[in-house]
C-alpha positions as CSV (number, residue, x, y, z in Angstrom):
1,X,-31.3,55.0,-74.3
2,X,-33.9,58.0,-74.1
3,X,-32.7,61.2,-75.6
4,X,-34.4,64.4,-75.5
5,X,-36.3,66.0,-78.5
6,X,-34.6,69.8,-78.2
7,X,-38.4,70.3,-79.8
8,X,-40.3,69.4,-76.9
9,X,-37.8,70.5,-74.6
10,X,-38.6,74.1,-76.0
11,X,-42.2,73.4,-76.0
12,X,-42.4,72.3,-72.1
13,X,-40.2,75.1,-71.2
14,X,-42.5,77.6,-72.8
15,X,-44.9,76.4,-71.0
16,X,-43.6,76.2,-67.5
17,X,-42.0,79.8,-68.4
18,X,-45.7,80.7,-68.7
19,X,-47.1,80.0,-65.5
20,X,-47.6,82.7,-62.8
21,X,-45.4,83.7,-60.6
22,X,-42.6,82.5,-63.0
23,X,-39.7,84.2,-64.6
24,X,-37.2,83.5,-67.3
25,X,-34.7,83.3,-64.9
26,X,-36.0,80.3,-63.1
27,X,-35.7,77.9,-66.4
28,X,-32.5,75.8,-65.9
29,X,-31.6,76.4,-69.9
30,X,-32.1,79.3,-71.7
31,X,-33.8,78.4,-75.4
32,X,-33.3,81.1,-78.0
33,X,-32.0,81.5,-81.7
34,X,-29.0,79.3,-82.0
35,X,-28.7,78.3,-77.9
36,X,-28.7,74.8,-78.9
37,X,-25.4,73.8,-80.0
38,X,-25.1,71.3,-82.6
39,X,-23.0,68.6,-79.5
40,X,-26.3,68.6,-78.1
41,X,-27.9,66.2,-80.7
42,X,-27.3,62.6,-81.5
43,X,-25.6,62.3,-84.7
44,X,-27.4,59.3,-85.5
45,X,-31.0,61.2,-84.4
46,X,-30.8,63.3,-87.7
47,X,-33.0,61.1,-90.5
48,X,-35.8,62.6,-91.9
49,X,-35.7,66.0,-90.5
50,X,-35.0,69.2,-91.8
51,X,-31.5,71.2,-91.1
52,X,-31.5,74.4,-92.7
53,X,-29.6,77.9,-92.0
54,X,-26.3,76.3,-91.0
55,X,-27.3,75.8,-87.5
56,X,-25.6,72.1,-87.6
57,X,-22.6,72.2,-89.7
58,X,-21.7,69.3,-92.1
59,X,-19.2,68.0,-90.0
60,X,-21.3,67.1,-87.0
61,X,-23.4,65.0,-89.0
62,X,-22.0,61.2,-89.8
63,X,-21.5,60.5,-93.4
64,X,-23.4,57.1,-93.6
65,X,-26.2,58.0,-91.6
66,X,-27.8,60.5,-94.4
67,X,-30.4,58.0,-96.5
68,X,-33.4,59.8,-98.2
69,X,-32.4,63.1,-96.8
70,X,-32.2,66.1,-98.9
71,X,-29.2,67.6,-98.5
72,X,-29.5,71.3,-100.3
73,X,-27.5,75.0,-100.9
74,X,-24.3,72.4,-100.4
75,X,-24.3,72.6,-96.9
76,X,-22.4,69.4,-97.3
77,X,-19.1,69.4,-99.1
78,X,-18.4,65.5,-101.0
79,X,-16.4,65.0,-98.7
80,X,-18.0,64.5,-96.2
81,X,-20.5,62.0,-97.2
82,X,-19.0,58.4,-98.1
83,X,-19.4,57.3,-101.3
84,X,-20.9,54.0,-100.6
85,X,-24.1,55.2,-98.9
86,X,-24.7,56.7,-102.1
87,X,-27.7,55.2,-104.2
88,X,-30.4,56.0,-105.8
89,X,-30.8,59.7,-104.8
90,X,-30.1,62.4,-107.2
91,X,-27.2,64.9,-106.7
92,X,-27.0,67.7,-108.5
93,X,-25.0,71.1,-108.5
94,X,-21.6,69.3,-108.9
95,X,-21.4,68.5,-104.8
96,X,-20.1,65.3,-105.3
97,X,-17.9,64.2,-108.0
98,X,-17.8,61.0,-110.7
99,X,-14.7,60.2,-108.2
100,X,-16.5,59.8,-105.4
101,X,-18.9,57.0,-106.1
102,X,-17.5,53.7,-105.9
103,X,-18.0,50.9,-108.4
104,X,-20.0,47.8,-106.6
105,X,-23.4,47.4,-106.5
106,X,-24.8,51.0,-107.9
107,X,-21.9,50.9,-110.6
108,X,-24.3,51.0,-113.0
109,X,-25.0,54.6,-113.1
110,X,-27.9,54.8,-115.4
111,X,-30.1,55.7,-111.9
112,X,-28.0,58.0,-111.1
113,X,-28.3,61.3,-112.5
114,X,-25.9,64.0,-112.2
115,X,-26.6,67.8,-113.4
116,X,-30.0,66.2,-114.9
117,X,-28.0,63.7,-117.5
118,X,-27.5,60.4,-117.2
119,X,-24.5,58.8,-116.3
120,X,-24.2,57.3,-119.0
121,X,-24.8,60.2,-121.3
122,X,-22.3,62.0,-119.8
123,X,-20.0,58.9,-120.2
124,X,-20.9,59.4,-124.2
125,X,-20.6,62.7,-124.2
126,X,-17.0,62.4,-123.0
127,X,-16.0,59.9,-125.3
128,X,-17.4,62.4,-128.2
129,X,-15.1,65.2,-126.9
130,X,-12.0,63.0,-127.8
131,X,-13.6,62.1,-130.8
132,X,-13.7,64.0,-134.6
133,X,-16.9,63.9,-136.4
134,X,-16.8,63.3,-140.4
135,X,-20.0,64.7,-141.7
136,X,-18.7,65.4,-145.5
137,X,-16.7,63.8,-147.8
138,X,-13.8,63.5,-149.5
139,X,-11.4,64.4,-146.5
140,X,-8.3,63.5,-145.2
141,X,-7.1,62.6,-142.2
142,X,-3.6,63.8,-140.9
143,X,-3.8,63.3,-137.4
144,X,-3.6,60.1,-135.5
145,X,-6.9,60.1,-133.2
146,X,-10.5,58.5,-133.3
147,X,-13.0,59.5,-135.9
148,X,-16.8,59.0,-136.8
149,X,-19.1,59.6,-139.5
150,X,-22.2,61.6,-138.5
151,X,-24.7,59.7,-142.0
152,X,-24.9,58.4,-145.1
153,X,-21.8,60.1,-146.8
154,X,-22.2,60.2,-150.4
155,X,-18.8,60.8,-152.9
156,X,-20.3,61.5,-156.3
157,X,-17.1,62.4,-158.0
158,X,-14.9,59.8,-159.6
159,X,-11.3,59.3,-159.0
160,X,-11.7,61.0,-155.3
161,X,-11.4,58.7,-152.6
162,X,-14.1,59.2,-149.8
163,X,-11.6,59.1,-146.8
164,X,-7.8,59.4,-147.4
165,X,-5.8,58.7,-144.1
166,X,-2.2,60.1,-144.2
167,X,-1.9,59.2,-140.3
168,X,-0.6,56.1,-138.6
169,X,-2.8,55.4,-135.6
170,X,-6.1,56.0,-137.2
171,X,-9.7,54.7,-135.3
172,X,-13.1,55.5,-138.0
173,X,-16.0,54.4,-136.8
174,X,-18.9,54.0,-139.5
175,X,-21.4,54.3,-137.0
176,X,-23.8,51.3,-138.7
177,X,-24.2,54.5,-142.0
178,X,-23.2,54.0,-145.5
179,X,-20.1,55.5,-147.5
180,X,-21.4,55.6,-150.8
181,X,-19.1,55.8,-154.1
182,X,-20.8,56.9,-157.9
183,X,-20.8,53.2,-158.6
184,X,-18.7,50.4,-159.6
185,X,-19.0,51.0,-163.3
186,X,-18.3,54.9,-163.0
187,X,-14.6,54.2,-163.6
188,X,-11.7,55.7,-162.2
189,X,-9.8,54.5,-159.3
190,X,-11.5,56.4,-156.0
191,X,-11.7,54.1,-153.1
192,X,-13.5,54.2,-150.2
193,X,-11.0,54.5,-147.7
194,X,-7.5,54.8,-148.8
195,X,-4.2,54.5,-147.2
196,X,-0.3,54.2,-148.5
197,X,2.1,52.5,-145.7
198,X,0.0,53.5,-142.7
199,X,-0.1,51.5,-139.5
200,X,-2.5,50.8,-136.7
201,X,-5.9,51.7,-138.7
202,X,-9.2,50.4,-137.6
203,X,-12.3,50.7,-139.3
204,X,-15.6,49.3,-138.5
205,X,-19.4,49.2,-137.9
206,X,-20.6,50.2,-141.3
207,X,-21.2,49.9,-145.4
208,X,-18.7,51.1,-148.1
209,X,-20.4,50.5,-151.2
210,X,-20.5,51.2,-155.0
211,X,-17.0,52.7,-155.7
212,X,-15.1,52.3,-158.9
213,X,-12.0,50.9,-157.1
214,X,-12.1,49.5,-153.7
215,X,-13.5,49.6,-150.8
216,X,-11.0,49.9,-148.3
217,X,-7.6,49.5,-149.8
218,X,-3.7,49.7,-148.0
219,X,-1.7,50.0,-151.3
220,X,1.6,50.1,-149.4
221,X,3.8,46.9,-149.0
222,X,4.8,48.5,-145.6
223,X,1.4,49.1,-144.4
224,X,0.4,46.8,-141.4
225,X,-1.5,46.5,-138.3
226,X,-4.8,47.2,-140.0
227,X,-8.0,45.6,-138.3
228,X,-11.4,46.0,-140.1
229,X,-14.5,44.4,-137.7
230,X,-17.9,44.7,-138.8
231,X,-17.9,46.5,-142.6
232,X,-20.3,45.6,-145.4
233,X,-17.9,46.1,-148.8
234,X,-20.4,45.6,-151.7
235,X,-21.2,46.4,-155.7
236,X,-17.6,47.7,-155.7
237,X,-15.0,47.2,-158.6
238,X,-13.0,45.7,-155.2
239,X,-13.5,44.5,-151.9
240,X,-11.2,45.1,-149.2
241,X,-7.6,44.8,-150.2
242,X,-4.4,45.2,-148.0
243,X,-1.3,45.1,-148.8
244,X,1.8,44.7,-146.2
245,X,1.2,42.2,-143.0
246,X,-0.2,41.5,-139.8
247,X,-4.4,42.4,-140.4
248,X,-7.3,41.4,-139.0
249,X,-10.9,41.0,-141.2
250,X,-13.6,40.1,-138.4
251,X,-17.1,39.5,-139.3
252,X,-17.3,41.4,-142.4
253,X,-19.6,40.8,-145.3
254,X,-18.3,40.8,-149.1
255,X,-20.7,41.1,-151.8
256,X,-21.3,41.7,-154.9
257,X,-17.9,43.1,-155.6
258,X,-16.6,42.7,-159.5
259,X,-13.5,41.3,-158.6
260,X,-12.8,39.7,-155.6
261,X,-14.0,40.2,-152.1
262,X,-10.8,40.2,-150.1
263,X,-6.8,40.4,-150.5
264,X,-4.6,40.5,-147.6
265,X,-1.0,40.5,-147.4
266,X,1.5,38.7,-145.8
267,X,0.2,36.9,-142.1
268,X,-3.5,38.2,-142.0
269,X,-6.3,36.8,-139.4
270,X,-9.0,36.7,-141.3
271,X,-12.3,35.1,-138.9
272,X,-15.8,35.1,-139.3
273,X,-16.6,36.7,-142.9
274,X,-18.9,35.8,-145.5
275,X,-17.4,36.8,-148.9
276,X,-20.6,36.0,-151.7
277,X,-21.1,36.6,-155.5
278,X,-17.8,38.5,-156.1
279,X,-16.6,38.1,-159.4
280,X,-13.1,36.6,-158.7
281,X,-12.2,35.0,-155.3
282,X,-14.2,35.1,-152.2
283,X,-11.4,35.2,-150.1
284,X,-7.4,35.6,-151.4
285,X,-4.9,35.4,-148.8
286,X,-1.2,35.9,-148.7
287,X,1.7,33.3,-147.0
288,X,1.0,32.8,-143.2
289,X,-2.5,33.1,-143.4
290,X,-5.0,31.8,-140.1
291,X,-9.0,31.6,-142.5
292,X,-11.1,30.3,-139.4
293,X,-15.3,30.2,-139.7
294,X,-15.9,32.2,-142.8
295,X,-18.2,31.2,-145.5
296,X,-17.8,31.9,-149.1
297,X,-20.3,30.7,-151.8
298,X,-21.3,32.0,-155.9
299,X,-18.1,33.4,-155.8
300,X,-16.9,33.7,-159.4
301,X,-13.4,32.2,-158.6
302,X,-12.4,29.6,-155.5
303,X,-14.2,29.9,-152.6
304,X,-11.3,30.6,-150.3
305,X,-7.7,30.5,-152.0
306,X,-4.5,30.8,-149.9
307,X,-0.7,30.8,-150.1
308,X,2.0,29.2,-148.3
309,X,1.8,28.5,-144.4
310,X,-2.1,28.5,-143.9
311,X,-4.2,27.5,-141.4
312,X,-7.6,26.8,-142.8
313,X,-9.9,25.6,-140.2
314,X,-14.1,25.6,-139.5
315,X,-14.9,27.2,-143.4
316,X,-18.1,26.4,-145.3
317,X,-17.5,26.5,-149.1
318,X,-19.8,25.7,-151.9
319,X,-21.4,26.8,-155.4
320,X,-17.9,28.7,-156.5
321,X,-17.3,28.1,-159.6
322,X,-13.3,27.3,-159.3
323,X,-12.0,25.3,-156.1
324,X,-14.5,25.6,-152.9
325,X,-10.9,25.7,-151.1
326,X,-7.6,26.3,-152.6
327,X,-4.6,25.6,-150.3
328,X,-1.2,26.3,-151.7
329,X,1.7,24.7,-149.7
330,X,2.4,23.2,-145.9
331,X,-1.6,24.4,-145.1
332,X,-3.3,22.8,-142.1
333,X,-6.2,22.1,-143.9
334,X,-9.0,20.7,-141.4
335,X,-12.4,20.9,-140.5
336,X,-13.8,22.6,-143.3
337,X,-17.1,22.3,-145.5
338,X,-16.8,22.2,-149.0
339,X,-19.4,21.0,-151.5
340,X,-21.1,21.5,-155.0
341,X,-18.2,23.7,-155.7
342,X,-16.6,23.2,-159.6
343,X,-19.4,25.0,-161.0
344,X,-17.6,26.1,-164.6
345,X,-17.8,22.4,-165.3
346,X,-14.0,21.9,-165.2
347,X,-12.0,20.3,-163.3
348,X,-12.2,21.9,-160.0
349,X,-12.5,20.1,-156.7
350,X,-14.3,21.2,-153.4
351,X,-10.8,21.1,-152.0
352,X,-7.4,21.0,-154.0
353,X,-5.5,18.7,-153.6
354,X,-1.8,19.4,-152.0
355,X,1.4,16.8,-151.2
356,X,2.6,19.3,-148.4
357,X,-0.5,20.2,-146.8
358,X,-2.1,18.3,-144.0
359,X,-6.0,17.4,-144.0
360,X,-8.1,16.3,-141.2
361,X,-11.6,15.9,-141.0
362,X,-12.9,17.7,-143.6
363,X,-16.0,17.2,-145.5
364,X,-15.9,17.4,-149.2
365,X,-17.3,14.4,-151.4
């Protein structure tokens, strides 16, 4: 179907108005300032063209048939525009909120930019607002919430433990920087994050390093829930130690230490560490214990020592100089790797040998 440009409708009527003889009056329509009312144009004819002044309000135009079309001085509420036509254009000013975009194929907002950030900046920026920053140390923290460190924080004071946490409920994220003691040999007992009976604290992404105690330590038998993903403990007098029940150690490294590298209490989950050149145990865990795909080598005691109730499954073991793998009592003991362990020269095995324990398919000659 034809329909009438109202622009060339005024242009041919000029010009017939123009002609001798003629008067306005003769004109079947009458053009002027605002004479065209806005149910005289196709919804679906307004593309590329420019509405300005208010002379079509936003309601007479169909959401989903705005594309590359500036839309300016919010003429157009949210609202009024559907959220899925909504792409790669920028929108700015606050018209349209975070609420009305919907997740699918543009969900990825990093195109999209809103007030001149990023999407995903903004998202950050958010998550920072809920968030404490730590940028000196020692302090405590009294309040149950999420925390970060903003460097390298640096406690050059002995017996003062870099972060105390008196809260249950506690998130500190290390943010991939260094919490740095005055050295293993300094004496004293400051630790590099210290709690007494807490529960529900998480710490990751990040180095504690060269205190004269530990480096993370829960010295409460009461304390649980702990998780600790991601953390470098090394050159301290102590690894990580927790007393209590029911922690998780993921993918943490645990070096150097002049004791051992980790203690947990009672039914830990300890996965995918490497515990290394500590001077007793690599790895020491309490009854109840699941010790899945770590590796602990030149560790100055066993490899990986555990208690009653085990599971000991996927480990790699070797050059400790007590047992490669010490299982205590009823341990599932299978899969493992243990080899070249007994270095002291005594009478150490790459795995100990238990009546109540059940091997299968391990490898140690």
């Amino acid at each position: 179907m034809n329909t009438l440009n109202p622009f060339i409708a005024l242009s041919a009527l000029l010009l017939f108005s123009a002609q001798p003889g003629m008067a306005w009056a003769q004109a079947t329509n009458v053009v002027c300032d605002k004479c065209v009312g806005t149910s005289d144009i196709a919804l679906d004819a307004v593309t590329s063209n420019r509405i300005k002044n208010g002379a079509i309000r936003n309601a007479d135009i169909a959401p989903d048939s705005i594309t590359g079309g500036r839309i300016k001085n919010g003429t157009l509420t949210n609202a009024d525009i559907a959220p899925n036509s909504i792409s790669g254009n920028r929108i700015k000013n606050g018209s349209i909120k975070a609420v009305d975009i919907a997740d699918g194929p543009r969900s990825g907002l990093d195109a999209d930019t809103v007030d001149g950030m990023q999407a995903n900046a903004l998202i950050a920026a958010a998550q920072d607002e809920v968030r404490t920053p730590i940028d000196t140390v020692p302090v405590t923290i009294t309040t149950p919430g999420s925390y970060y460190i903003t460097g390298d924080l640096t406690v050059s004071t002995i017996n003062v433990h870099g972060i105390e946490v008196t809260a249950d409920d506690v998130t500190i994220d290390l943010m991939g920087f260094s919490l740095i003691g005055p050295g293993s040999g300094a004496g004293g007992n400051g630790s590099g994050i210290f709690m007494d009976g807490r529960r529900n604290v998480s710490i990751k992404n990040g180095t504690i390093r060269g205190f004269a105690d530990f480096a993370i330590w829960e010295a409460g038998a009461n304390g649980q829930g702990h998780r600790v993903i991601n953390v470098r403990a090394m050159d301290n007098e102590f690894g990580i130690a927790f007393s209590g029940r029911g922690h998780l150690i993921k993918d943490c490294t645990l070096g150097g230490n002049v004791n051992y590298g980790l203690s947990t209490g009672y039914g830990p989950t300890i996965i995918g560490n490497t515990a290394y050149e500590n001077g007793g145990h690599g790895i020491d865990a309490a009854n109840g214990a699941t010790v899945t795909n770590n590796t602990a080598f030149n560790n100055g005691g066993d490899g990986i020592s555990t208690s009653v109730g085990a599971t000991v499954t996927n480990n790699t073991a070797y050059f400790n100089q007590q047992h490669g793998i010490d299982p205590f009592d009823n341990n599932l003991v299978m899969g493992n790797t243990a080899y070249n362990n007994n270095q002291a020269g005594s009478t150490f095995s790459n795995i100990d040998a238990c009546a109540s324990c059940t091997f299968l398919f391990n490898h140690a000659p």
